[in-house]
C-alpha positions in Angstrom: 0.0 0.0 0.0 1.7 3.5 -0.7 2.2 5.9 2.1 0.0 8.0 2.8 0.4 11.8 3.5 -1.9 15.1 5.0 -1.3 18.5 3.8 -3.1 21.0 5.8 -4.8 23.5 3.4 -7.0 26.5 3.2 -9.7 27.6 0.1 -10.3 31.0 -0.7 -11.7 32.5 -3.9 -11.0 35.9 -5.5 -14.1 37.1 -7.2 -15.4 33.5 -7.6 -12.0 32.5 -9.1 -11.1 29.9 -6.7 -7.6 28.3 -4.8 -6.0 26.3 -2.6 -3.4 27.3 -0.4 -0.9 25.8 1.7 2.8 25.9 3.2 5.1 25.1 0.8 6.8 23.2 4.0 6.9 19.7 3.9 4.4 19.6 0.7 5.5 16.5 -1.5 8.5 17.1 -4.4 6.2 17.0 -7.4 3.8 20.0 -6.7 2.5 20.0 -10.2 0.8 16.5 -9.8 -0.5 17.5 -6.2 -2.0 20.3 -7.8 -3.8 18.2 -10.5 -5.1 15.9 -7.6 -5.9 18.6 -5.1 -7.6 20.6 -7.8 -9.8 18.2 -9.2 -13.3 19.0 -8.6 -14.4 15.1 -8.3 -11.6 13.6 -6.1 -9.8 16.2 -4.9 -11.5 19.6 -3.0 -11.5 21.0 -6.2 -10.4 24.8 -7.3 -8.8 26.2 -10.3 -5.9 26.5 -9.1 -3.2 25.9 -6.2 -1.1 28.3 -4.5 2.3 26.7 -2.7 3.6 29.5 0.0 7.0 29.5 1.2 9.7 31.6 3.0 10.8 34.4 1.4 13.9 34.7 -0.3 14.7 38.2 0.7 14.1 39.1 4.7 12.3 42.6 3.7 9.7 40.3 1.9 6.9 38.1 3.6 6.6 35.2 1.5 6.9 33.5 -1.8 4.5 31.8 -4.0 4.2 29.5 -6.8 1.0 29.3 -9.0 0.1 26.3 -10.3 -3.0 25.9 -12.7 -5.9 22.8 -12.5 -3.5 21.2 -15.0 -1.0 20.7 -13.6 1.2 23.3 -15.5 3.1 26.5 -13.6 2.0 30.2 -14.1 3.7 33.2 -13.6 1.4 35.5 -11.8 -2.1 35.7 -10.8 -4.1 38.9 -9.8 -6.9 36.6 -8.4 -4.4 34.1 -7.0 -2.2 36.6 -5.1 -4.9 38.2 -3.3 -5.7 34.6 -1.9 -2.4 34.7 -0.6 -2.8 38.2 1.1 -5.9 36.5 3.1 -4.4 33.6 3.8 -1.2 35.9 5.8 -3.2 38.0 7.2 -5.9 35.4 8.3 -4.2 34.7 11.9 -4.8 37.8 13.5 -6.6 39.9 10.6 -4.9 43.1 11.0 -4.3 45.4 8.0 -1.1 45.7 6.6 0.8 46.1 3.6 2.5 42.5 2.4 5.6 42.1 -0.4 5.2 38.9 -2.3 7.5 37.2 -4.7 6.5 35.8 -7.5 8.1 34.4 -10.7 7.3 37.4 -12.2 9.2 40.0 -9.6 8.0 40.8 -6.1 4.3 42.2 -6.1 2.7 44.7 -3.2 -0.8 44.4 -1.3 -2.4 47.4 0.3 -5.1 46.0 2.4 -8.4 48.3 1.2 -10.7 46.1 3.7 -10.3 44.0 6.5 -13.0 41.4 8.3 -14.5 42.7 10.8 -14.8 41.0 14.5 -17.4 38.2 14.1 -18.0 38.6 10.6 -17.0 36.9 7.0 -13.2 36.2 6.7 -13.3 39.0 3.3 -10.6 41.1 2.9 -10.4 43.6 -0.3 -6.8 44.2 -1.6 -4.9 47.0 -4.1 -2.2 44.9 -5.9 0.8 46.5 -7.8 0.9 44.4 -10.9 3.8 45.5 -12.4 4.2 47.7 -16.0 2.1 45.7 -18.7 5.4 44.2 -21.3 5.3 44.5 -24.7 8.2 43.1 -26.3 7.0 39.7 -28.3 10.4 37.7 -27.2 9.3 38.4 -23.3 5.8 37.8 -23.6 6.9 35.3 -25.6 4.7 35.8 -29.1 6.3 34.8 -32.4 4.9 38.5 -33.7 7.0 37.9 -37.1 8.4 42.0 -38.0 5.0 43.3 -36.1 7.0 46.0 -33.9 5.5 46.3 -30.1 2.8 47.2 -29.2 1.0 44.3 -31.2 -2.0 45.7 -31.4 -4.8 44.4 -33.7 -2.4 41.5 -34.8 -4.0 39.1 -37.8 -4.1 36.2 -35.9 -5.3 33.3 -38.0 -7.3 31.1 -36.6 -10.5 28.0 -37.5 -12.8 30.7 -37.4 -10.8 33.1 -40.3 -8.3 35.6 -39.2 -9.3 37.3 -35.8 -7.5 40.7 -34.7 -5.9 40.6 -31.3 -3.7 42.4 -28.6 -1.2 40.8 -27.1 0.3 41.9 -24.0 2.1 40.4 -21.0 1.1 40.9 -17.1 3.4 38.7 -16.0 1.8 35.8 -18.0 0.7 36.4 -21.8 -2.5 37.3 -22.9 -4.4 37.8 -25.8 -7.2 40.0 -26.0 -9.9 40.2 -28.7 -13.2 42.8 -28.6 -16.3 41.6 -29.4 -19.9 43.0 -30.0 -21.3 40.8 -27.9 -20.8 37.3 -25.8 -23.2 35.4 -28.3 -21.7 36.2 -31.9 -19.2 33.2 -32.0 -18.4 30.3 -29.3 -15.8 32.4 -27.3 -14.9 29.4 -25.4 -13.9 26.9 -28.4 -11.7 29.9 -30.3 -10.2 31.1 -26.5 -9.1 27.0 -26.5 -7.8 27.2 -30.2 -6.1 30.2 -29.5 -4.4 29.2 -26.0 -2.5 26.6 -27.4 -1.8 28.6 -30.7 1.7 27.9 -32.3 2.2 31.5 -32.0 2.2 31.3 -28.2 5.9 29.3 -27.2 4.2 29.2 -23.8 0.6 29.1 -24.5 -1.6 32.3 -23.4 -4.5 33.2 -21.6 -7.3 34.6 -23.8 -9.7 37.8 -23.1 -13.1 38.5 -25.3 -14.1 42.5 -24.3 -17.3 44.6 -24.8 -16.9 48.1 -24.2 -19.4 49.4 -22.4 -18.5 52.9 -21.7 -15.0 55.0 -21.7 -14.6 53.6 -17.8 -16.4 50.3 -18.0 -15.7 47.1 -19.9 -17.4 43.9 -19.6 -15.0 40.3 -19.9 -15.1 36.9 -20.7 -12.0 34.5 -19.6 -10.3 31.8 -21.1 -7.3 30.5 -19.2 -4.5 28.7 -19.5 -4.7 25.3 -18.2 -7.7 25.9 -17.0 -10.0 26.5 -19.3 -13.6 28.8 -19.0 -13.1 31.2 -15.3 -15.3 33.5 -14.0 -13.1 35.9 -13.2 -9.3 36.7 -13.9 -7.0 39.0 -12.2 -4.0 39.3 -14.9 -7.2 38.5 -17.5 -8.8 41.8 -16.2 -5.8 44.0 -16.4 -4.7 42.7 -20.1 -8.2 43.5 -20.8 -8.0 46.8 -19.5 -4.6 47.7 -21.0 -5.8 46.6 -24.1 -8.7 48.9 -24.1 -6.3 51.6 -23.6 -4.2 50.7 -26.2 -7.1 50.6 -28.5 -8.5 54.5 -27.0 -11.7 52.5 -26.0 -11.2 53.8 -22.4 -9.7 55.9 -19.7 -6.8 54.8 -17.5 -9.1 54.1 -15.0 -11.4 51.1 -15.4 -14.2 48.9 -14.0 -14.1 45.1 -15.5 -17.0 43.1 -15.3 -17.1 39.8 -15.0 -19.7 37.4 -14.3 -18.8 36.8 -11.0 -18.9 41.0 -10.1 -16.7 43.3 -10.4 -12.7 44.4 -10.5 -10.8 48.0 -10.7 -8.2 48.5 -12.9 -5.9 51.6 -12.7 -2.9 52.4 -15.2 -1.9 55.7 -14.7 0.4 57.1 -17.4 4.1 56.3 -16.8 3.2 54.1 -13.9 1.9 50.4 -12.8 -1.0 48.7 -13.5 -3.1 48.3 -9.8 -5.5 46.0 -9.8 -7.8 46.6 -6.6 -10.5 43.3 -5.5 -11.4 40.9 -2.6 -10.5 37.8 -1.8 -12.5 35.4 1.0 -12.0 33.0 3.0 -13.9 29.4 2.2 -12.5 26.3 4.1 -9.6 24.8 5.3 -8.7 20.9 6.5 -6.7 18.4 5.7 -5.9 16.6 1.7 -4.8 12.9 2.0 -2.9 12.4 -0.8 -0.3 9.7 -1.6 3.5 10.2 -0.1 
């Protein structure tokens, strides 16, 4: 019989857009197939994604984390995903402070907006310094052929004919289309044709955008090794940026999604914020195999 193992863990959702946490301490070597059997909605606690926290590698920082999809596969970033984190370091005593984060994609800040209050919902609402959107096709990586940066309305051929796109980077890649509406073409079978598009070295996550107004925008999500989300926190701010690009919008934006709504702030010269909650769900104990 194989050994037999339990990792203490905690669920928390971002905007509906849900993970699993836990200590990077002591958590078995291959993380990526503990994530696939910790994720999976049927045999596992299901989420859709997991969060491994460990020590930070600089002392001025308060902790490290690796993202890992439903898949299996590792991301770069999450704006959902890192909020989670905030809640789950702040959970033990609740009190408000500002948290440093390292990620693979640099070291990201949390200003706590929100905290619980005594005897209430374990909800905390966060304003998280997502970096400067990138650009440059070899960084985000996109095979963009002599198309100089920004790639913006890119001729991106695809089963459906060719589709014009915005590609940016928050960390992770993303390509972001605007639509007229959500029912004109099957969004969800061209975001999973376009994810795994031989344009994208690493695959990409996938945004379909109505503008609604020059400070609102409403988004659908496709994500990489995931597949349909409700809500997306790097999804949200490549949608943004990519209204900007386009002039569709301000520099200040609300993104509606269908699990509510996120804030997305890219003042000129500076870094995208991207401002949300994040809540507490469960916590326990996964058996899973040594």
């Amino acid at each position: 019989m194989p050994n037999r193992s339990a990792i203490r863990f905690a669920k928390f959702h971002g905007l509906h857009n849900d993970f699993i946490v836990a200590r990077a301490k002591n958590l078995p070597r291959n993380l990526a197939k503990l994530a696939r059997a910790i994720t999976d909605r049927h045999t596992g606690i299901g989420a859709d994604g997991f969060l491994a926290v460990g020590e930070a590698r600089d002392t001025s920082n308060d902790a490290r984390v690796r993202f890992f999809n439903a898949d299996g596969s590792e991301a770069e970033m999450s704006g959902n995903g890192i909020r989670c984190v905030g809640a789950f370091l702040l959970r033990p005593d609740r009190k408000p402070r500002a948290l440093r984060i390292e990620t693979p994609a640099g070291v990201k800040t949390l200003e706590t907006i929100r905290s619980p209050q005594k005897g209430g919902r374990l909800e905390w609402s966060f304003r998280v310094s997502m970096g400067e959107p990138i650009f440059d096709p070899a960084r985000i990586p996109f095979k963009a052929g002599r198309t100089p940066p920004p790639i913006i309305g890119f001729p991106l051929p695809t089963e459906r004919g060719v589709l014009r796109v915005t590609v940016t980077s928050m960390g992770n890649p993303h390509c972001s289309m605007f639509v007229g509406d959500f029912t004109s073409m099957d969004w969800r079978k061209v975001g999973r044709e376009i994810e795994r598009s031989r344009l994208f070295p690493h695959r990409t996550n996938v945004e379909f955008i109505t503008v609604a107004s020059r400070d609102e925008i409403e988004v659908r999500f496709w994500e990489r090794g995931v597949g349909e989300t409700v809500s997306s926190g790097t999804g949200s701010c490549a949608a943004a940026v990519a209204s900007m690009l386009n002039g569709f919008v301000e520099r200040r934006v609300r993104v509606g999604t269908p699990a509510g709504s996120l804030e997305v702030n890219w003042p000129q010269g500076g870094e995208v914020t991207l401002t949300g909650p994040a809540a507490a769900i469960a916590e326990g104990r996964f058996h899973c195999e040594s």
